[in-house]
N, C-alpha and C positions, 0 to 999 in steps of 0.2 A: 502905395499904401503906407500911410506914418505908422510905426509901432507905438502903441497905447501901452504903459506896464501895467499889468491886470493885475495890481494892489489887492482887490479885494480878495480874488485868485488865492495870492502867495499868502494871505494872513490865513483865510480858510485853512491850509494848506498845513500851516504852521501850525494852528492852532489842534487841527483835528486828526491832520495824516501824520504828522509828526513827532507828535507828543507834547508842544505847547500845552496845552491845556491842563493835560494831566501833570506836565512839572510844575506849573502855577499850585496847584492842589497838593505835591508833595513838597512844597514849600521855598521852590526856585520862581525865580523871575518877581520877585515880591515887588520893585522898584518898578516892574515893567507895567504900567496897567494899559488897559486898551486904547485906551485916549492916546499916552504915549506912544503906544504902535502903529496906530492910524497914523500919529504926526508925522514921528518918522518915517516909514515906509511911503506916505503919501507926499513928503518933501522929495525922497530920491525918487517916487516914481515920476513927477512932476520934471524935475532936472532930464533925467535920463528920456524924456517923452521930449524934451519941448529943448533942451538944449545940445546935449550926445546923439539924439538920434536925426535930426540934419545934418550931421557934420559925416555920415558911417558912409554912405554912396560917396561924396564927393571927394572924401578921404582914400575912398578904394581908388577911383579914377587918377589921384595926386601921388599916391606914393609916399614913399620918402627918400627923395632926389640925396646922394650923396658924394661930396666934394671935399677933395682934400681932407679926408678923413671927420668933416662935420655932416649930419643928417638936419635937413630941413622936415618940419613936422608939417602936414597940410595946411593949409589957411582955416584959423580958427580955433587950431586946437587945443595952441599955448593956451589962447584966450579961457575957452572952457576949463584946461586944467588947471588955472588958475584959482577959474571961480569957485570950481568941485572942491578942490584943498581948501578954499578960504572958508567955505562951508563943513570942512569939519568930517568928510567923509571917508578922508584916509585911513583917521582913525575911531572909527565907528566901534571896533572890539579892543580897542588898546587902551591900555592899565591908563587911567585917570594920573597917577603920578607921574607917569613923561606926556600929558596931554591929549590923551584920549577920552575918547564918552564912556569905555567903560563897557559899554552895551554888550549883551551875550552875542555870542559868533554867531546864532540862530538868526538875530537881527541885522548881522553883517550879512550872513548867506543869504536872503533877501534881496539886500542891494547889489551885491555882486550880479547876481541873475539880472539885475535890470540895467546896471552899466553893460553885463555883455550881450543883450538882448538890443540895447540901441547902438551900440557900435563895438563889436566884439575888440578887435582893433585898438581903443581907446582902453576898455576895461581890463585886458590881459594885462599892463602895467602893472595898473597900483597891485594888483594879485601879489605880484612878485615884489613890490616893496613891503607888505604886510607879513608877506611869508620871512624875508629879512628881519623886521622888527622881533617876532615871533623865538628866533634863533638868536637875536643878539640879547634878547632881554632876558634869557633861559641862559647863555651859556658865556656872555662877554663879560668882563671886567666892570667894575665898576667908574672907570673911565672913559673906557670906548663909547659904554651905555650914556653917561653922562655928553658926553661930544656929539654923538651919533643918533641917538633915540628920539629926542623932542626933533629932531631937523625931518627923521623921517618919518614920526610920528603925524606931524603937521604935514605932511605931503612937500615941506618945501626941498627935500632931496629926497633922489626915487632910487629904489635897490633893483639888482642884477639877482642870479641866481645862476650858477657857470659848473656845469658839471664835465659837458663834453666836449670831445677832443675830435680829431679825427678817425682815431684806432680806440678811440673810448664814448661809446656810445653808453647803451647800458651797462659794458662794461666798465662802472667808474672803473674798477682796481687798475684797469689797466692803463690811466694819465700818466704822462711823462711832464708834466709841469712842476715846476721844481719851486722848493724853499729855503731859500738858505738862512742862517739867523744872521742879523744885522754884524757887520766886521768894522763899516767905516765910523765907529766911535759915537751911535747913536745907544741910547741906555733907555730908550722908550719901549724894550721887547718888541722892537719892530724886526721883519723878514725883510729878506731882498725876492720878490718871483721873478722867475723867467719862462716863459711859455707862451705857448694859444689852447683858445677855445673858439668852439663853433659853437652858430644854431643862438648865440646869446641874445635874448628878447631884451629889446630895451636897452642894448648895449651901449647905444651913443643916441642919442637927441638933444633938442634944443626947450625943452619943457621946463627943464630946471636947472639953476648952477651949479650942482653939482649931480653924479652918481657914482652910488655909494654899490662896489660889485664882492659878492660873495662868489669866493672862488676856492676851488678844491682843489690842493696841491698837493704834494711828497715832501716833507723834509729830506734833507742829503743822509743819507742814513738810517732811514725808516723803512718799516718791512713790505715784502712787497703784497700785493694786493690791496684790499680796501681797509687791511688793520693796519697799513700804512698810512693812507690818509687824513690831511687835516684840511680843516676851512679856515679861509682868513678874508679879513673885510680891506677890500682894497679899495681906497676914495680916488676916483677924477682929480680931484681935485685937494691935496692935505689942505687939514684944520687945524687949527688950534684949540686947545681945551674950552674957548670960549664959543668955539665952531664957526669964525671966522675963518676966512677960506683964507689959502697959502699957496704955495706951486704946485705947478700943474703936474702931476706924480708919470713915471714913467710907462706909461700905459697908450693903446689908441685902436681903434677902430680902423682894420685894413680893409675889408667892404663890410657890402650891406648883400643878403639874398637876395636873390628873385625869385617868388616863392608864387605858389599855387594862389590862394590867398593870403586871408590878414596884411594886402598891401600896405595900408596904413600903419603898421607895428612893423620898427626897423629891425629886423634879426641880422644881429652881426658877425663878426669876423674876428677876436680880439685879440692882439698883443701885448705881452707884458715882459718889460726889460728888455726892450730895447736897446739901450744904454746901461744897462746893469746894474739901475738903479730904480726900480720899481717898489715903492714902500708898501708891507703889508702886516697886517695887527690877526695875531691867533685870536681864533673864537674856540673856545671852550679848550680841552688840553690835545698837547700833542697826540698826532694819530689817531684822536676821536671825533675827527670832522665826519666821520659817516652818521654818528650819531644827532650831531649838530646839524645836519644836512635831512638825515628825516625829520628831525623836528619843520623845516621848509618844508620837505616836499610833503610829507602829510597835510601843511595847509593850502598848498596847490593841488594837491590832488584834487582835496574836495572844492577847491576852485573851478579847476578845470570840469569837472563834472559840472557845475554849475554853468559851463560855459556852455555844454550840450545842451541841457533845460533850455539856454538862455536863445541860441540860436534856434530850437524846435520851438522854442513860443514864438518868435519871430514870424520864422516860415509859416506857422497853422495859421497866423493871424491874418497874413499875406494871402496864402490860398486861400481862408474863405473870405475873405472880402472879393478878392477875385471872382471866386465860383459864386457869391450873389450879381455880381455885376455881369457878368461875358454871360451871353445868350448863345446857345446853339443847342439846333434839333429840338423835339417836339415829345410832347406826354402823350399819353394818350387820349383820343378826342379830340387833338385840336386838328388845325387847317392848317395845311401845307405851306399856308407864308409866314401862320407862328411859331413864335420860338421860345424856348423856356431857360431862363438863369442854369446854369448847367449844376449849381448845387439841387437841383430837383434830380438828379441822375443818382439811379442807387448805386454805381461805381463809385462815382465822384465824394458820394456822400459817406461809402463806405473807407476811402481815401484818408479824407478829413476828420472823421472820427478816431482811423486808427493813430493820425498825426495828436488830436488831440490830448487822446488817453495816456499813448507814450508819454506824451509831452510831463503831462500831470500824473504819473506815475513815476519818473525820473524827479521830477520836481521833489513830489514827495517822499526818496529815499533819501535827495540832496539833503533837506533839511530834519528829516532823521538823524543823521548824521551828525549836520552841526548840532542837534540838539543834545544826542550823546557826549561830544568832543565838550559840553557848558555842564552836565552835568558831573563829568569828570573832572571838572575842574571847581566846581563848586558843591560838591554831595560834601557831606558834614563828616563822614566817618569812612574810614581807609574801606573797607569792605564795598563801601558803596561806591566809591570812586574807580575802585577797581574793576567792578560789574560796568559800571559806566564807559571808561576806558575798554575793556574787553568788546561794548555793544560798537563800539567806533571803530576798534578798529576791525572788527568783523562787516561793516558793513562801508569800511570808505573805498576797497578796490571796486564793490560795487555800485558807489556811486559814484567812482570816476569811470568803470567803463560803459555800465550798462547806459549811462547817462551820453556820456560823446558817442556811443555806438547809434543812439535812437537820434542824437543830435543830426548825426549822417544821414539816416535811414529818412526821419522828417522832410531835411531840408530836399534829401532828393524826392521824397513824395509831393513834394511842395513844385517843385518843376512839372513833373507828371500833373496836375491839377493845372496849371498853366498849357497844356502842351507844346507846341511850339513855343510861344512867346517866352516858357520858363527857359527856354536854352537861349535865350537873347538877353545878354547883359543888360538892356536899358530899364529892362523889369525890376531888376532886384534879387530876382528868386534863385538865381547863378550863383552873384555874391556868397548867399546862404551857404552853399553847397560849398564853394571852395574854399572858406571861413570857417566852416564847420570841421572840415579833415584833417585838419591837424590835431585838435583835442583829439583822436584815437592815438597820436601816436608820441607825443610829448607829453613830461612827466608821467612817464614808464607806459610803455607802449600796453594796451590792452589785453596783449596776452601774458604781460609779464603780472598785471592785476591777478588775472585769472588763476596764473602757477601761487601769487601770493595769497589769493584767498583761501585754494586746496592746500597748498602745503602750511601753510603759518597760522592764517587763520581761524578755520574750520578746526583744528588742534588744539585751540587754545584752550586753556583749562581742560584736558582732554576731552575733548568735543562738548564741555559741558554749555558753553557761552552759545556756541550755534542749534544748538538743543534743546537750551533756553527760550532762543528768539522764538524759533519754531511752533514750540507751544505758545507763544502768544501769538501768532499768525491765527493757530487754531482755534484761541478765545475768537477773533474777530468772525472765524467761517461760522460758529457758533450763534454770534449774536448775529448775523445775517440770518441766520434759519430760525434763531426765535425769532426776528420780526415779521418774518409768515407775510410779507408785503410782496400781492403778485407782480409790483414793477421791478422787482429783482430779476425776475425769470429763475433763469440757472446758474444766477451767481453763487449762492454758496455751492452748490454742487459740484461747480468749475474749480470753486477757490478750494475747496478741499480735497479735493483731484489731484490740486497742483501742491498744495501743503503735502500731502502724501508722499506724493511722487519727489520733492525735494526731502522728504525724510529720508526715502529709502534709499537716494542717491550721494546722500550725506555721510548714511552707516556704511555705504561702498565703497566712499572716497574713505575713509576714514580706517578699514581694512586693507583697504588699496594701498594707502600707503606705507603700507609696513610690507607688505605681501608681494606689491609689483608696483611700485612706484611709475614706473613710468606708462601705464594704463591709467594712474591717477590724475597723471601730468595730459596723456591724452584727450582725456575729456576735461577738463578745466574749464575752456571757453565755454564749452555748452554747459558744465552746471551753472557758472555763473549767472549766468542768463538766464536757468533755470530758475535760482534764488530770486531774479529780479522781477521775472515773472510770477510767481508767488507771492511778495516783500511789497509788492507795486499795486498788483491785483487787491491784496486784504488790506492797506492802505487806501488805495483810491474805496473800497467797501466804507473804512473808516471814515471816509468822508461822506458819502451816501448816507450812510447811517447819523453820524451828525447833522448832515441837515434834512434827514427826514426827520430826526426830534424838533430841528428851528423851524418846520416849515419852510414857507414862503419870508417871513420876516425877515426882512434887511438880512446884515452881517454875511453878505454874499452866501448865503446859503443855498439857492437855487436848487430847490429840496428835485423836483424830475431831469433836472439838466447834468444833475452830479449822480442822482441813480442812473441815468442814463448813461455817463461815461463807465460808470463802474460796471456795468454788465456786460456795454461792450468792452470793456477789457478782457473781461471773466469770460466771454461765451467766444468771443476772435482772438482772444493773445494768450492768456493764460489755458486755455484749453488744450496745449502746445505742452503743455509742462509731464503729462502722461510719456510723450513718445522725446521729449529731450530727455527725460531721465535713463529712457532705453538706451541715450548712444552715452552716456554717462558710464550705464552699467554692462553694456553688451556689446559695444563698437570699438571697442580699446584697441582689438585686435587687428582691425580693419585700416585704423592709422600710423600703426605700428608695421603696415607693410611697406612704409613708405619706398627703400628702393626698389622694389614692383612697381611699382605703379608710375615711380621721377621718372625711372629708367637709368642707365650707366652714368656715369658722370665724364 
């Protein structure tokens, strides 16, 4: 089955579940009208359907073969990312003055979803050269920016992102990669590094003439832990101020992974200073690379979550075309030689649903998200940018984890609908699965989300910003029970169950941690999930409820197909949110036994 990117899907999506609509009405997106939305979104989905998405199987099967420290990319793929940069997709959200469109991140998250929906592979890239841009244009020089920005602006050099080590995983503080300042008579503020990093995506290929790696090191003398840390931009290849390329800088690729999935995406090995001449350029000031470094990872996070959506739309689209096609076994009434499409089977059907709703429930937190991240960066008065900022970052550990968690969960319900044949690679429906498992656990593994949603979060403005949300959850259970529409069923009933239940587990967390923090810390994973269960549920409502005003009329409204998702969300997933709250508020104790239960060490 070819993946189709369901355009009209992500604009609904955008428009209703995420607050498009209403920022259009408070005065944002003025440049953006529908017409332009449609174009855009309907050009990348266009690319990513008919040019990325033949290239994702045959690239799992190719690898990337490496020799003498060069990575050959699949066949094909130069080609394509040629054409995608020539087209202007690098920089979809980047500032118009280094070469960008300019366009709100809401419209970049979008496309990111349908690059990593037709070859996840392909699309985790540019992620990470955007996340680069992002940090260089906030915190570098106005030389680097000038060298550095329009190259990778324009996609024609792709950025690294190099945090860990082998003794430094999530632990940055603890890298041993060193920075010395320049001694042999250069006056450019250039470093000397010497170190490795692992795990580096994107580390070495043959797609561009250059890449441009953001790395986090020690100065000799700086303190220890993470207020010791700086970032510096270390080029493949030095430039010159005109960004003509120069020598080849002291750096290389000593392997490549052999990884579960993402075959196609070289994760490498890196060395630096080798020869003790490794040239590298500070991004923002000494020992504040941690800060330069969230500015990245906050816009990989919500990447990565995007990468979850991006593989569960994949998977659901997979299964059910499947479950129309495969016949086996019989309804009731027929004769013993018929057979019926196995999406007639109320397992099956119940399967596909719960793939679907997830799906577009994650969706719709993703682009929540970036909707917040555009109004924080565009609201007209500090107060407002600030509530903006607060609703982002309240809600981006949950749409990096709740989102790769369901990425997981799909892709493998996406096998189970296959039976057999989804555990036989020639299908596809494997790919998924092993494509899918890494999003839980790069750019901060999903329990460390979970610690930072409870602890940093949820606190913010003393619980006022998640308190905030909340009551607007509540407006949504509201306007579900005025529309008094018996194809709801027991949606608002379910969704106000679970707004409840994340209230009262919010005031717990929020005592907890001043009281017994690490009861607070114990349940973390499940309120998460709790929140997204709730956040996903009156969202996908929000969509039901806009298109039962559109009807049937165009604009992908699909007024019984969207109340249908919304209820089974509400009446099979979010019905969950009552007894998650219990281990929130009542199971602390029970994880807190853990050397009971490991046993001796």
């Amino acid at each position: 089955m070819a993946y189709r990117a369901p355009v009209e899907d992500i604009i609904f999506s955008l428009k209703h579940a995420a607050g498009l609509a209403k920022a259009r009405a408070d005065g944002f997106y003025q440049d953006l009208g529908d017409d332009d939305l449609d174009l855009v979104l309907g050009e990348a989905g266009r690319f990513a359907s008919e040019v990325l998405a033949p290239l994702n199987a045959p690239g799992d099967r190719y690898g990337t073969p490496f020799r003498d420290g060069e990575v050959t990319m699949p066949p094909g793929w130069k080609e394509a990312y040629r054409d995608w940069a020539a087209a202007g997709w690098n920089g979809v959200a980047a500032p118009t003055a280094w070469g960008g469109q300019g366009l709100p991140r809401a419209v970049n998250a979008a496309c990111i979803e349908m690059w990593n929906s037709a070859a996840m592979a392909f699309g985790l890239g540019p992620v990470l050269t955007m996340a680069g841009m992002d940090a260089l244009a906030a915190f570098g020089t106005e030389d680097l920016k000038k060298t550095y920005l329009p190259k990778l602006v324009s996609g024609e050099w792709m950025g690294t992102m190099e945090l860990t080590e082998p003794q430094a995983g999530s632990d940055v503080g603890a890298l041993r990669t060193r920075a010395e300042r320049a001694q042999d008579g250069a006056n450019d503020g250039s470093y000397r590094i010497t170190g490795s990093k692992i795990f580096i995506t994107y580390g070495e290929h043959d797609l561009t003439d250059n890449i441009i790696h953001f790395v986090l090191a020690r100065i000799a003398g700086a303190p220890d832990g993470t207020r010791g840390v700086s970032l510096f931009l270390i080029p493949k290849f030095l430039a010159g101020a005109d960004g003509r390329l120069g020598a080849r800088n002291d750096l290389r690729a000593a392997r490549i992974e052999h990884k579960l999935g993402l075959h196609a995406s070289p994760t490498c090995h890196m060395i630096y200073g080798d020869h003790g001449g490794c040239v590298g350029y500070l991004i923002g000031e000494e020992n504040g690379g941690m800060a330069a470094m969230f500015t990245m990872m906050n816009e990989a996070r919500l990447a990565v979550g995007l990468q979850g959506v991006a593989i569960a739309e994949t998977a659901t689209q997979q299964a059910i075309a499947y479950a129309r096609e495969r016949r086996q076994g019989r309804s009731a009434g027929m004769g013993p030689a018929e057979q019926v499409a196995i999406i007639a089977h109320v397992d099956v059907r119940r399967m596909l649903l719960t793939m679907r709703s997830l799906t577009r429930a994650a969706r719709a937190i993703c682009f929540a998200t970036a909707v917040a991240l555009d109004r924080s960066h565009l609201a007209r008065d500090a107060a407002a940018r600030k509530a903006a900022d607060e609703r982002a970052a309240l809600l981006t550990p949950v749409a990096k984890a709740f989102s790769t968690d369901i990425g997981a969960e799909v892709a493998s319900l996406g096998i189970q609908v296959h039976g057999g044949t989804g555990f036989i690679e020639e299908t596809g429906a494997a790919q998924h699965y092993r494509d899918a498992r890494i999003a839980q656990i790069y750019e901060g593994t999903n329990g460390i989300q979970a610690i930072d949603l409870v602890t940093r979060k949820v606190p913010l403005n003393g619980g006022a910003a998640v308190r905030g949300y909340i009551e607007e959850l509540r407006r949504t259970v509201e306007a579900v029970r005025a529309a008094n529409d018996p194809a709801f069923g027991a949606t608002g009933a379910r969704l106000a169950a679970a707004t409840d239940s994340l209230a009262q587990a919010t005031e717990w967390i929020l005592t907890a941690l001043a009281a017994k923090p690490d009861a607070a810390l114990a349940g973390a994973t499940t309120y998460l999930r709790l929140f997204a269960a709730a956040a996903g549920g009156c969202m996908l409502a929000d969509e039901a409820l806009a298109a039962a005003r559109h009807g049937a009329a165009g604009d992908g409204a699909d007024r019984p197909g969207r109340i249908a998702i919304a209820r089974f969300f509400a009446e099979n997933l979010a019905i969950q949110a009552p007894a998650l709250a219990r281990i929130v508020t009542e199971s602390a104790d029970a994880a807190l036994m853990a050397d009971a239960g490991l046993g001796a060490p």
